[in-house]
C-alpha positions in Angstrom: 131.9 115.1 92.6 135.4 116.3 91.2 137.5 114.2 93.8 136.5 110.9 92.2 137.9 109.4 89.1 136.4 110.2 85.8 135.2 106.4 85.7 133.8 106.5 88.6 132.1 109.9 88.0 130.6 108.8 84.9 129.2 105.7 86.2 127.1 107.8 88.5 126.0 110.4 86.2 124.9 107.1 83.8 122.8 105.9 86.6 121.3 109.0 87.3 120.0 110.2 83.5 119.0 106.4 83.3 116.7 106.8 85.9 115.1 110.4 84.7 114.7 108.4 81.8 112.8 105.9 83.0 110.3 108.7 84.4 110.1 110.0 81.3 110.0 106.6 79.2 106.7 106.2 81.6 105.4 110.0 81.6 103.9 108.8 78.3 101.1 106.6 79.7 100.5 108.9 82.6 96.9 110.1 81.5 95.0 109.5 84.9 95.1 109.6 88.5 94.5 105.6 88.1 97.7 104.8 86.2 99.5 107.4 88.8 98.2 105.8 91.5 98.1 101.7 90.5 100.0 101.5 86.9 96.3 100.4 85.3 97.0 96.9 87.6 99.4 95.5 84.8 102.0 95.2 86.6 103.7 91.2 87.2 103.9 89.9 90.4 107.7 89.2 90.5 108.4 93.1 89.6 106.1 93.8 92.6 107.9 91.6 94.8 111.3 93.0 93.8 110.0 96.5 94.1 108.7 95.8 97.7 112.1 94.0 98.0 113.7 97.7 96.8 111.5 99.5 99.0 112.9 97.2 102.3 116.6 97.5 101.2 116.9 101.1 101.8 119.7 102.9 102.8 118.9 102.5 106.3 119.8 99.1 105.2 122.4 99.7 103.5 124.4 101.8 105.5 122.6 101.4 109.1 122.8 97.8 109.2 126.3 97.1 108.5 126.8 100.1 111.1 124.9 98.6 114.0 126.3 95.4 113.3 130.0 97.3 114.0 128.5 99.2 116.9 127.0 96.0 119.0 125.8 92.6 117.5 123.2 90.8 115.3 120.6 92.0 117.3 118.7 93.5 114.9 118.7 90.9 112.4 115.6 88.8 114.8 113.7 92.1 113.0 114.2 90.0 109.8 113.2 86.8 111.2 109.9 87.8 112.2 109.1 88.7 108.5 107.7 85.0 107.6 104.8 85.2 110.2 103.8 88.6 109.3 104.3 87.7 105.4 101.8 85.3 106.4 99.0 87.2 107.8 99.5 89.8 105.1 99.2 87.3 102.5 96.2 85.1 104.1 94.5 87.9 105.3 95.0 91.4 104.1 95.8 91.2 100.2 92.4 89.3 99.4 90.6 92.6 102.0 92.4 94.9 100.3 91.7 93.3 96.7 88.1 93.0 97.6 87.2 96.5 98.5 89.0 98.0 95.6 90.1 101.2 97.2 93.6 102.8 96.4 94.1 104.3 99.8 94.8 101.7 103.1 92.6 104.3 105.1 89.4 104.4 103.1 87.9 101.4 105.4 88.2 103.2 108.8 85.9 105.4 108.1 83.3 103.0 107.1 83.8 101.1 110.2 84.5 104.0 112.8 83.8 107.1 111.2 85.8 109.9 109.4 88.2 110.2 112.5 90.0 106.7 112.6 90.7 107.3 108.7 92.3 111.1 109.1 94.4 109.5 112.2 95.4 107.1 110.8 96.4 108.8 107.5 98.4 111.5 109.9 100.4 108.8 111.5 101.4 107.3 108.2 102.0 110.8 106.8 104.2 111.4 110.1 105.8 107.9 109.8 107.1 108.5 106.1 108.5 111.5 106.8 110.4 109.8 109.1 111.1 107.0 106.9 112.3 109.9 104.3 114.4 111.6 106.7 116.6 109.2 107.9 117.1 107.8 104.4 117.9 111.7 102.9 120.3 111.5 105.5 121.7 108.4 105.5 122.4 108.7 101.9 124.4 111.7 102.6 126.5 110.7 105.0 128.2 108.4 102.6 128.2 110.3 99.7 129.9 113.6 101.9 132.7 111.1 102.8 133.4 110.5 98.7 132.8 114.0 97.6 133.3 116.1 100.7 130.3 117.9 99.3 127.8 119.7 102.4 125.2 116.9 103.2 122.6 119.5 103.0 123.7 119.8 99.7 123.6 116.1 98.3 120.3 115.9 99.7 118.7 118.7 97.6 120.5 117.1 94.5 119.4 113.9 94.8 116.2 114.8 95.7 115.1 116.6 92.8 116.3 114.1 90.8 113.7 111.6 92.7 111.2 113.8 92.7 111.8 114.3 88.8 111.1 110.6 87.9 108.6 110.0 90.2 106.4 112.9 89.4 106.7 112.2 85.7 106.7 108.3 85.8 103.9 107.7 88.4 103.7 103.6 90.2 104.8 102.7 87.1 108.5 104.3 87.1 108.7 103.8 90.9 107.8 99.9 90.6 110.4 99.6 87.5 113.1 101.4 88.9 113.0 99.6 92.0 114.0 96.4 89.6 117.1 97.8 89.0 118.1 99.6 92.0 117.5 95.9 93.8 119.8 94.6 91.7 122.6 97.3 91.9 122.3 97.5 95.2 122.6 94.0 96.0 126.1 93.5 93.7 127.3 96.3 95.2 126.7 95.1 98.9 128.4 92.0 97.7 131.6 93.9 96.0 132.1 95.6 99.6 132.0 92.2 101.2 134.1 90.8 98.8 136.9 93.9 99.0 136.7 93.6 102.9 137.4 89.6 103.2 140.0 89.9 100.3 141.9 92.8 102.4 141.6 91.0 105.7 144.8 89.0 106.9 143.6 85.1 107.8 140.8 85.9 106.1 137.3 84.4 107.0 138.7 82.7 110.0 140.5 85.9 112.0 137.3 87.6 111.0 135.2 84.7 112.9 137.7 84.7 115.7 137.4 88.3 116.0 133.8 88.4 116.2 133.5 85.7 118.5 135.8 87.0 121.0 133.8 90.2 121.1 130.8 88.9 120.5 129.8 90.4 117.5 127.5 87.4 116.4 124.8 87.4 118.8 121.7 87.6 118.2 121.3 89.1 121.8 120.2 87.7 125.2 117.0 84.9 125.6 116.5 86.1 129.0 112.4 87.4 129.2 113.5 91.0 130.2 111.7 93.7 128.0 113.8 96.6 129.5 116.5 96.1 126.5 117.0 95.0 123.1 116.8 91.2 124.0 115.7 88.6 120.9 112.3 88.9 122.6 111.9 92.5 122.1 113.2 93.0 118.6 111.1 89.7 117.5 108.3 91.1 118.5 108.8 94.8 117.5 109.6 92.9 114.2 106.7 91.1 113.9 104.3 94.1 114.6 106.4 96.5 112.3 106.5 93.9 109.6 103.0 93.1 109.7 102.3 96.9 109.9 104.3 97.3 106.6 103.1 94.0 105.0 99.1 95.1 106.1 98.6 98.9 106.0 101.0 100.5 105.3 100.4 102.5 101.9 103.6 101.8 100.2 103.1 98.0 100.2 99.1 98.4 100.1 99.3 100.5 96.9 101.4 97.8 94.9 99.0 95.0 95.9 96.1 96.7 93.3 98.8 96.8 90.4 99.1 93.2 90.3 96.8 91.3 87.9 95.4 89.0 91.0 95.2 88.5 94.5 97.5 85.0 93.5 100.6 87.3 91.9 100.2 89.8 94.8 100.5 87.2 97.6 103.6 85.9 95.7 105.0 89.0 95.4 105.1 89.7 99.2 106.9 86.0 99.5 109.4 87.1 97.0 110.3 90.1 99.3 110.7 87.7 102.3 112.9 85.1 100.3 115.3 88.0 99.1 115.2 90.0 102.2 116.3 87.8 105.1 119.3 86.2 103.7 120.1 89.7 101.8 119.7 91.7 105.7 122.0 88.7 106.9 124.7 89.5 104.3 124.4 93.2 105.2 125.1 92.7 109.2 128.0 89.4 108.1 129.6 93.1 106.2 129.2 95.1 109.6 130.9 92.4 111.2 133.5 91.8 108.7 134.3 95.8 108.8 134.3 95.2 112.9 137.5 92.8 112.4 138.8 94.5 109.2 139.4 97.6 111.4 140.6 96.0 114.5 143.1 94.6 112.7 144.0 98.0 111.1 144.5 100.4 114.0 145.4 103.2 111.8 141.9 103.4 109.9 140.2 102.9 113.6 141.9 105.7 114.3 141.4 108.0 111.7 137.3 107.1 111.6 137.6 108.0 115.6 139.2 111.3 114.9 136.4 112.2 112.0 133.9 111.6 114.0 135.4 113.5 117.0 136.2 116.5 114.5 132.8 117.1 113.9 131.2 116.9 117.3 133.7 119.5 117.8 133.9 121.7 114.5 136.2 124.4 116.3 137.8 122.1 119.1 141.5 122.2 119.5 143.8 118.8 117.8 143.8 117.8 121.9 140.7 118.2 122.8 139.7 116.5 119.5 141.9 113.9 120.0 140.5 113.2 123.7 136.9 112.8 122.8 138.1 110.5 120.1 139.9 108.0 123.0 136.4 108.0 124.5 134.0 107.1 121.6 132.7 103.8 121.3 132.4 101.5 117.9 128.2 102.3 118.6 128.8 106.1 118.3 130.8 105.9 114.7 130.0 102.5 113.3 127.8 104.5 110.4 131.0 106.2 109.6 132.5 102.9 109.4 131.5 101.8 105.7 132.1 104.8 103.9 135.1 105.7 105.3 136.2 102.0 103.5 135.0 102.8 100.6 136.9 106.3 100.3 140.4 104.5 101.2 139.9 100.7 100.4 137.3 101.1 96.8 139.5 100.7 93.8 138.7 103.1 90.8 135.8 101.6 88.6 134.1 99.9 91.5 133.5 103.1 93.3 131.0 104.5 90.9 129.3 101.1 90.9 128.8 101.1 95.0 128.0 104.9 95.0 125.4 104.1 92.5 124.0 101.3 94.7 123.6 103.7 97.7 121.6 105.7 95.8 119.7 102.9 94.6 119.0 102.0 98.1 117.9 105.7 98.9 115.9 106.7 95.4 113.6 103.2 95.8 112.5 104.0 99.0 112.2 107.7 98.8 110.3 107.0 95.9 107.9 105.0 96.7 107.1 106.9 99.9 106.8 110.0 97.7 104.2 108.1 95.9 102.2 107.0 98.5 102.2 109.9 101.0 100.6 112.1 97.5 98.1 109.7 97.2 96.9 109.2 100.6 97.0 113.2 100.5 94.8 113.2 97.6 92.4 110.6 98.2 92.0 110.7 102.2 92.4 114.3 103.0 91.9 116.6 99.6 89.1 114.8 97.7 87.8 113.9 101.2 87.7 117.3 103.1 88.5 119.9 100.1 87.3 119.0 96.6 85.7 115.7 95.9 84.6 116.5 93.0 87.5 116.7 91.1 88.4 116.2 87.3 90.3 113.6 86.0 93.0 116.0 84.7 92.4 117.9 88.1 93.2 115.1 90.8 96.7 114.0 88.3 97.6 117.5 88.8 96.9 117.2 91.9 98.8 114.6 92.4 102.4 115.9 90.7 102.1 118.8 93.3 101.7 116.6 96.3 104.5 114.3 95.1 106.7 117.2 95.1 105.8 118.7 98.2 106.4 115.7 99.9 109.9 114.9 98.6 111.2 118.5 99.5 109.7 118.1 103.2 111.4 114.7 103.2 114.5 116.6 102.4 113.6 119.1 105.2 113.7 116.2 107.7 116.7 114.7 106.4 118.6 118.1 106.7 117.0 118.4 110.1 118.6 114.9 111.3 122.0 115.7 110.7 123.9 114.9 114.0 122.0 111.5 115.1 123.7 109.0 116.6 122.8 106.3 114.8 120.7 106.4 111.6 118.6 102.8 111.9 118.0 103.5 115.7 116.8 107.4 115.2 114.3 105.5 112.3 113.2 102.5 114.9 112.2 105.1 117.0 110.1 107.3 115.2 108.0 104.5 113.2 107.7 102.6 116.3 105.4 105.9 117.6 104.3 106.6 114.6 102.8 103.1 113.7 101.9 101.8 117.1 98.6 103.8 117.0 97.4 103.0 113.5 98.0 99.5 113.7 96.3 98.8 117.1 93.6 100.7 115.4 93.3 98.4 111.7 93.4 95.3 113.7 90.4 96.4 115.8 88.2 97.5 112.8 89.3 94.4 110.9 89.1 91.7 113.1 86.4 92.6 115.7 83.0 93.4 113.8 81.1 94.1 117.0 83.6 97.2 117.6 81.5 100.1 117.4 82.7 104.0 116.9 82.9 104.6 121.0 84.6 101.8 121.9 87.4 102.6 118.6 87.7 106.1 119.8 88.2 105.5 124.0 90.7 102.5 123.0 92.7 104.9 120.6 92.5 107.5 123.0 94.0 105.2 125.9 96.4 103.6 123.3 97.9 107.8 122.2 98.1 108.1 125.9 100.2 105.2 126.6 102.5 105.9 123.6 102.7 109.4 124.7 103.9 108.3 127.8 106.5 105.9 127.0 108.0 108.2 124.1 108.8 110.6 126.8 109.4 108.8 130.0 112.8 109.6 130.0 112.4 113.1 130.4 110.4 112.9 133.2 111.6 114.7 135.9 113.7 112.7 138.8 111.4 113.5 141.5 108.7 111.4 139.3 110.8 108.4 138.3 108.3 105.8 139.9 106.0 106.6 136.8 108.5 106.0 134.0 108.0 103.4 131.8 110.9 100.9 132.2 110.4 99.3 129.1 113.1 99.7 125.6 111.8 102.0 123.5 110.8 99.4 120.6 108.5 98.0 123.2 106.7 101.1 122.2 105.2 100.1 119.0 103.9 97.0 120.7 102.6 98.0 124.0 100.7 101.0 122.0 99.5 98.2 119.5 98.6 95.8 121.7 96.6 98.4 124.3 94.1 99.6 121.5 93.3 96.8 120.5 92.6 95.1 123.6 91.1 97.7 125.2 88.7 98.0 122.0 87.8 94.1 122.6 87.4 94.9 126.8 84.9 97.7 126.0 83.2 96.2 123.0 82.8 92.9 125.4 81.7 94.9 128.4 78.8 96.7 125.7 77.4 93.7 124.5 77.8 91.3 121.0 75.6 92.9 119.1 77.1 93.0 115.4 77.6 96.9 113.6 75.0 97.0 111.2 76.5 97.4 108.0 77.0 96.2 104.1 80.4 97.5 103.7 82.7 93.7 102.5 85.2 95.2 105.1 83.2 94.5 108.0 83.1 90.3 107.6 86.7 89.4 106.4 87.2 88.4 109.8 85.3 87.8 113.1 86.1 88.5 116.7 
């Protein structure tokens, strides 16, 4: 980091040792693969629900949103206003489940109701869909951080990574849940500084930034027409509400916190916490994007100079006219990730840098984390001690444990390394847990709401369900000849559709068999009844 100011250098290397420090502060108490995994259950709700907050506010967030907002509109933000619903649900329904059977792992269930396949399914799809997640955050972290330092991306993402993977190995829940506390509050002020920096440098201020937007339309929360073929309100509301409730409901990062909490009262609160200082926090982020959108427009020479960047490294040995021709023709979608940090390189005075780069890699390190966490312990529980070893030690499954963490943070560097190039960082991530998820959760909501559901009727629906997602994940390369069977629906209808088809196939087949109830004693099997 030699091209920053000392300042701002030693800010970031402050932040960094403080949280290695916190792993090790918490290495101490790390004496079983029960504190790993759930931090004993000490832990006070309002920590949980910042950590979860933390875990939300990722770099994705941080550096997609504001870019989408620049590319196109609000559009994105109706994925924030279906959290409340799905909060709900989570909170009335899922916490107390979760609470009463006492497992670590979100998977251990499926294979009481519907045998060990549903649980190793669904434990590859969340394996899958936090790789993803890791990916595009290794990446997005990156990108910013190459525009201050000029450092290889490939290269900041190995850094940083071992210095997640240090802390979270040593610290365990507990380190991840305390260092998210922090890195939500860095990365919140420094969100806030950039906001403030960008309406303080814009001539006219708030008002040529709201006549701006309006002209353009760079405040709509896109069109109320019922057409599911694009990104309408319709479709991201309900991509929202199935992703959120996916998140909220199964989804181990979020499932994993609700056993450290003292009761199922301080764990419900802590998932309201999250919805109370994410949606007006996620609003802030694309009011930025749209503040950059006018900032920029009314600074031709920055415009320019993002356009040419971005055009310079689509084409690495391109001559200055060819260069400067593919720049003319790019669009504020294809470099509105660029957008932000190329701000912060020419705009940041010295001081604040450090403060901003430190809240990026808050926003990266709390998510990272936590997924690091989580993807070890579903590897230990539902796949080692399940299928290798169940037998193992206490001293055994910690080890266990540290080695899984690692290997999963240098494979999430692997994918972040192998994303270098996408478009657009929050839509490449849409995409992938949208596949990813769509299976699994179609799949929980049959087994938990539906107790007549037997194994046969589980396995046909997810079956179906696989091939339906299959088939609209790759309709577009479906040759021209064929284009009657494409599916015509956007791509976040994905998630849904796939959702939506498991489970009511499961209900058609279970209906068609008969109501007789699925002998069993397992608590799981009566939370609720279909």
């Amino acid at each position: 980091m030699k091209s920053l100011p000392v300042i701002d250098l030693l800010v970031i290397v402050a932040y960094l040792i403080g949280m290695v420090a916190v792993g090790v502060y918490f290495s101490r108490n790390n004496k079983s693969a029960d504190q790993f995994t759930k931090a004993s259950g000490r832990i006070p709700g309002w920590a949980i629900g910042m950590s979860i907050y933390a875990t939300f506010l990722s770099s994705n967030t941080f550096l997609g949103v504001p870019g989408k907002a620049f590319g196109s509109n609000w559009n994105s933000f109706v994925f924030s206003l279906a959290m409340p619903l799905s909060a709900w649900v989570a909170a009335r329904f899922f916490i107390p489940f979760y609470r009463t059977t006492g497992e670590v792992s979100a998977y251990t269930h499926l294979e009481h109701r519907f045998g060990a396949w549903a649980r190793t399914y669904a434990v590859v799809c969340f394996l899958l869909t936090q790789l993803a997640r890791m990916g595009s955050i290794f990446f997005g972290i990156a990108l910013s951080l190459q525009a201050l330092t000029g450092y290889p991306m490939a290269t900041i993402m190995v850094v940083v990574g071992l210095c997640i993977i240090f802390y979270t190995v040593m610290g365990g829940m507990e380190a991840v849940i305390w260092t998210e506390v922090v890195q939500g509050v860095i990365k919140t002020a420094g969100a806030l500084i950039i906001l403030w920096l960008v309406v303080d440098g814009m001539p006219g201020g708030v008002g040529k930034i709201v006549d701006i937007g309006k002209a353009d339309d760079k405040f709509s929360l896109g069109s109320y027409a019922p057409d599911f073929t694009q990104a309408t309100f319709w479709v991201v509301l309900l991509y929202g509400f199935f992703m959120n409730l996916n998140n909220f409901g199964m989804d181990q990062n979020y499932v994993q916190r609700y056993h450290t909490t003292t009761s199922i009262k301080e764990a419900a609160r802590s998932i309201w916490l999250c919805v109370y200082l994410y949606v007006p926090v996620s609003l802030m982020f694309f009011m930025l994007g749209s503040c950059l959108y006018a900032y920029y427009q009314t600074n031709p020479e920055m415009l320019d100079a993002v356009r040419m960047q971005v055009a310079g490294e689509r084409l690495p040995n391109g001559s200055p006219e060819a260069i400067r021709q593919l720049a003319n023709t790019l669009t504020p979608a294809e470099f509105g990730d660029k957008v932000m940090p190329h701000f912060m390189v020419n705009k940041v005075p010295a001081g604040l840098v450090g403060l901003i780069v430190a809240a990026i890699l808050s926003a990266a390190m709390s998510t990272i984390s936590s997924s690091m966490n989580a993807s070890a312990t579903v590897f230990s529980v539902d796949i080692y001690q399940r299928y290798l070893n169940p037998n193992l030690s206490g001293g055994q499954s910690l080890r266990l444990l540290y080695i899984a963490t690692t290997v999963f943070g240098v494979l999430g560097m692997t994918t972040g390394i192998a994303m270098i190039g996408v478009k657009s960082v929050l839509d490449i991530w849409w995409m992938l847990s949208g596949i990813f998820a769509g299976g699994m959760l179609g799949l929980f909501l049959l087994g938990i709401i539906s107790r007549q559901t037997r194994n046969t009727e589980a396995l046909t629906a997810t079956i179906v369900g696989i091939v339906v997602i299959v088939w609209m994940t790759f309709s577009p390369q479906i040759p021209d000849e064929y284009a009657f069977v494409r599916s015509t629906l956007h791509q976040n209808m994905i998630m849904v559709v796939g959702t939506l088809t498991i489970f009511l196939v499961g209900l058609l087949l279970t209906k068609l068999r008969g109501n007789k109830p699925v002998p069993s004693s397992n608590p799981e099997n009566s939370v609720l009844n279909v």
